[in-house]
ZAMIPA-487951 format. One line per field, with one value per residue: residue number from 0; residue in one letter; y negated, z, x negated of N, C-alpha, C, O in turn. Coordinates in steps of 0.2 Angstrom, whole numbers. Layout:
nr <- NUM  ...;
rest <- A  ...;
n.yy <- Y  ...;
n.zz <- Z  ...;
n.xx <- X  ...;
ca.yy <- Y  ...;
ca.zz <- Z  ...;
ca.xx <- X  ...;
c.yy <- Y  ...;
c.zz <- Z  ...;
c.xx <- X  ...;
o.yy <- Y  ...;
o.zz <- Z  ...;
o.xx <- X  ...;
//
This chain:
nr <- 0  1  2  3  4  5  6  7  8  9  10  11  12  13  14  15  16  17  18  19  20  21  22  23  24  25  26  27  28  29  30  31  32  33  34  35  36  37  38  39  40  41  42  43  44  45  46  47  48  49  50  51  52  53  54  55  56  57  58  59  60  61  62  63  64  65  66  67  68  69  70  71  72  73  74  75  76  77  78  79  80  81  82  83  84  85  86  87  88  89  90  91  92  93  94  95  96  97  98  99  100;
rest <- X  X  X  X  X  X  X  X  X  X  X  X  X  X  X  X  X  X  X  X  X  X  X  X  X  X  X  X  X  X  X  X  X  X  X  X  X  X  X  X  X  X  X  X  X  X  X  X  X  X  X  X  X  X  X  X  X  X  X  X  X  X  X  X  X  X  X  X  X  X  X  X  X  X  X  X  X  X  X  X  X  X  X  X  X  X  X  X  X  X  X  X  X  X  X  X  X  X  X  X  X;
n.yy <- -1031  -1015  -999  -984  -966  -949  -934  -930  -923  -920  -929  -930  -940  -943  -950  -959  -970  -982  -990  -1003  -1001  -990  -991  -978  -969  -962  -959  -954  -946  -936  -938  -939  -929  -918  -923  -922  -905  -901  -908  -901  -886  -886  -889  -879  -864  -867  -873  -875  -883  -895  -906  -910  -909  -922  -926  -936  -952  -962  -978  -984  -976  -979  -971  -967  -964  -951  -941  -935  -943  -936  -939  -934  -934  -934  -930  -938  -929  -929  -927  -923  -924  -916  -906  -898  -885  -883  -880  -870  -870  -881  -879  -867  -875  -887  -877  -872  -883  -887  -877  -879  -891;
n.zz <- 608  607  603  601  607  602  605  596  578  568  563  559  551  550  544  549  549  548  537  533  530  516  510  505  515  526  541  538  530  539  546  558  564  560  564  578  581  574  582  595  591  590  601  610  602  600  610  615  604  607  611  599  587  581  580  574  573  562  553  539  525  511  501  501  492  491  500  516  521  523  529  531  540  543  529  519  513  506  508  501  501  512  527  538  537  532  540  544  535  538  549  545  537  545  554  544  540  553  555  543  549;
n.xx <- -518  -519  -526  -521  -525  -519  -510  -501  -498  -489  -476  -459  -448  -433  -418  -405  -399  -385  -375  -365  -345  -341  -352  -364  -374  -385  -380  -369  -368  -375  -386  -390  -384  -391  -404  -403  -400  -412  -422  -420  -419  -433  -438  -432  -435  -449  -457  -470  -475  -473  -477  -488  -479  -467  -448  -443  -428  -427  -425  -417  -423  -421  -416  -403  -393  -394  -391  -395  -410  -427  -443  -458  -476  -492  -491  -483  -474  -456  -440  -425  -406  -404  -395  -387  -387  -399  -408  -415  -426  -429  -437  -445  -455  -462  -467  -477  -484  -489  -499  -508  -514;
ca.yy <- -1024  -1006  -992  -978  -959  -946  -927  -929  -923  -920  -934  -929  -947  -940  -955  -960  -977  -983  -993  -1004  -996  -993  -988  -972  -972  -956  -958  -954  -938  -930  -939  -939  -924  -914  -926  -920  -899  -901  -908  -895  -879  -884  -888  -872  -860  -869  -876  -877  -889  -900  -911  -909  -911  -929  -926  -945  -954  -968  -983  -984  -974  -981  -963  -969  -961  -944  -939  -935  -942  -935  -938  -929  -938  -937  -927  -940  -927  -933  -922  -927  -919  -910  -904  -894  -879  -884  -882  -865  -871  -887  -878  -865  -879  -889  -871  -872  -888  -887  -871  -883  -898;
ca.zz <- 605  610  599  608  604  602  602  587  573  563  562  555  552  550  544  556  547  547  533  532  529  509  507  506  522  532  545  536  528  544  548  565  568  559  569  584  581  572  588  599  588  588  607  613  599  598  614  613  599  609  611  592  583  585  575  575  570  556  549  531  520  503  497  501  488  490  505  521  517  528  526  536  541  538  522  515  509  505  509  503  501  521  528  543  532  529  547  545  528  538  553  542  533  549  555  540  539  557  553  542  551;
ca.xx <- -516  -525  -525  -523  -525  -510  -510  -497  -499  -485  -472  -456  -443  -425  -415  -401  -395  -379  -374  -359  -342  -342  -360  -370  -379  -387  -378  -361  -369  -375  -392  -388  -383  -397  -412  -404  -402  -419  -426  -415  -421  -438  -439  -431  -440  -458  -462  -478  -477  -470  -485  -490  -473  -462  -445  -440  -424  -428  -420  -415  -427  -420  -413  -395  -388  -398  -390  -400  -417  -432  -451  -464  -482  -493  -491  -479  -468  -449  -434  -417  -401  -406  -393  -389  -389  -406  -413  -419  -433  -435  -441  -453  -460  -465  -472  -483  -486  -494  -502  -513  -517;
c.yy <- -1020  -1002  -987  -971  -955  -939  -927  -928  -922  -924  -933  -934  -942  -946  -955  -966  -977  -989  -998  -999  -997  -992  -983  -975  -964  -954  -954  -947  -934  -933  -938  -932  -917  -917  -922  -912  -898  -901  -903  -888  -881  -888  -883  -867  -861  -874  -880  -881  -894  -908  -912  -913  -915  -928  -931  -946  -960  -972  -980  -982  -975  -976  -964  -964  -951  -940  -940  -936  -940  -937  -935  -932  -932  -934  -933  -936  -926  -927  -926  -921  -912  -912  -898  -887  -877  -883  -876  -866  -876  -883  -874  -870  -884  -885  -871  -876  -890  -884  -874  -889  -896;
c.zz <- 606  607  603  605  604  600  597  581  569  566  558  556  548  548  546  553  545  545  534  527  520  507  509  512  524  537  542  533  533  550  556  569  566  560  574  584  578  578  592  597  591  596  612  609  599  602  617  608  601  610  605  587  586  579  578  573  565  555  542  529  512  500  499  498  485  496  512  519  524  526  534  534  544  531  518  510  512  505  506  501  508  523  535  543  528  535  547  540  533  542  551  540  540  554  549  539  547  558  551  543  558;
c.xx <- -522  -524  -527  -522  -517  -511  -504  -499  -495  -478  -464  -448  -437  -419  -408  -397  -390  -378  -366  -353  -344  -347  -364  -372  -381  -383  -370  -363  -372  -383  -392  -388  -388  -405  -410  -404  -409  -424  -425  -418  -428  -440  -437  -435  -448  -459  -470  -480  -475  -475  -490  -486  -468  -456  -440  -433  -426  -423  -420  -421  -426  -418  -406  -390  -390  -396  -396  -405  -421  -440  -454  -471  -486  -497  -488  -475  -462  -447  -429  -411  -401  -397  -391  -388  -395  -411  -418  -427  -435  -439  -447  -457  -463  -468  -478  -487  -494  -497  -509  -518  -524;
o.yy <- -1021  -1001  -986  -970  -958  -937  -921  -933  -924  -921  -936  -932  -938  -947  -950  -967  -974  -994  -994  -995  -1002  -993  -984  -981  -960  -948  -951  -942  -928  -931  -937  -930  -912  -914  -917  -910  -895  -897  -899  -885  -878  -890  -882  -865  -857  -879  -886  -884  -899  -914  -915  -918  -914  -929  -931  -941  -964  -971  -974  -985  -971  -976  -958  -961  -948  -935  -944  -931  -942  -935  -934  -933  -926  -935  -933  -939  -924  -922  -932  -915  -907  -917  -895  -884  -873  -884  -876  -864  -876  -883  -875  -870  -883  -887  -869  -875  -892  -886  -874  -892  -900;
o.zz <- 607  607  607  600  607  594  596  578  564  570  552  559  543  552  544  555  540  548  536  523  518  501  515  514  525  538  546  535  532  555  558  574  570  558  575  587  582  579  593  602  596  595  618  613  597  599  619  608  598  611  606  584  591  573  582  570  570  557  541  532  508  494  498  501  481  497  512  516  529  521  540  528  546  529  512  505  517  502  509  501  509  521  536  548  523  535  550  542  534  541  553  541  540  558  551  538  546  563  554  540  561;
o.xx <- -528  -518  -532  -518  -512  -513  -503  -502  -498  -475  -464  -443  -437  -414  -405  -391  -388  -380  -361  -355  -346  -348  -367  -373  -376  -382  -367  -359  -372  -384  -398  -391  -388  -411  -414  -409  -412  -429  -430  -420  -430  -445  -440  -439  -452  -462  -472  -485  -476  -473  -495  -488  -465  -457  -436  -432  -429  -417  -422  -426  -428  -421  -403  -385  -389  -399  -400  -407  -419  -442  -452  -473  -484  -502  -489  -474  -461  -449  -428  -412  -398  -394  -396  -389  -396  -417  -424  -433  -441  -445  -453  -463  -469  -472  -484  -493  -499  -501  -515  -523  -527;
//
């Protein structure tokens, strides 16, 4: 094992997890489809951060029943209930957030 450096600084996990049929899951509330426009916005409007900011997809983050969960690194601050009428707050808050890092 090597540890290795990373101009990343802001990490933000989009859970993606698809649960059997019959159970809450992300993926069935949109998680899918609000990683990928998040990634999309935030690689056409802010470029430049492209080498800063990584907007992942996740397994299960245990918020099932909370709708779309997200967390963002490394603040460890929890999003649920996102949505893709949520894209516009997410993206100021990872504008701010990289503001302060």
């Amino acid at each position: 094992m090597k540890s290795a450096e990373s101009p990343i600084t802001l990490h933000v996990f989009v859970c993606t997890n698809q649960k059997p049929p019959g159970k809450a899951c992300c993926a069935l509330s949109g998680g899918k489809e609000l990683r990928d426009e998040l990634k999309d916005r935030m690689a056409k409007k802010h470029p430049e951060l492209k080498s800063k900011v990584r907007i992942n997809a996740s397994g299960c983050l245990d918020k099932c029943t909370e709708g779309v969960a997200c967390v963002i690194y490394p603040q460890g601050e929890w999003i649920t209930h996102a949505s893709l009428k949520d894209l516009d707050q997410l993206e100021e808050k990872i504008l701010a957030l990289v503001k302060n890092i």
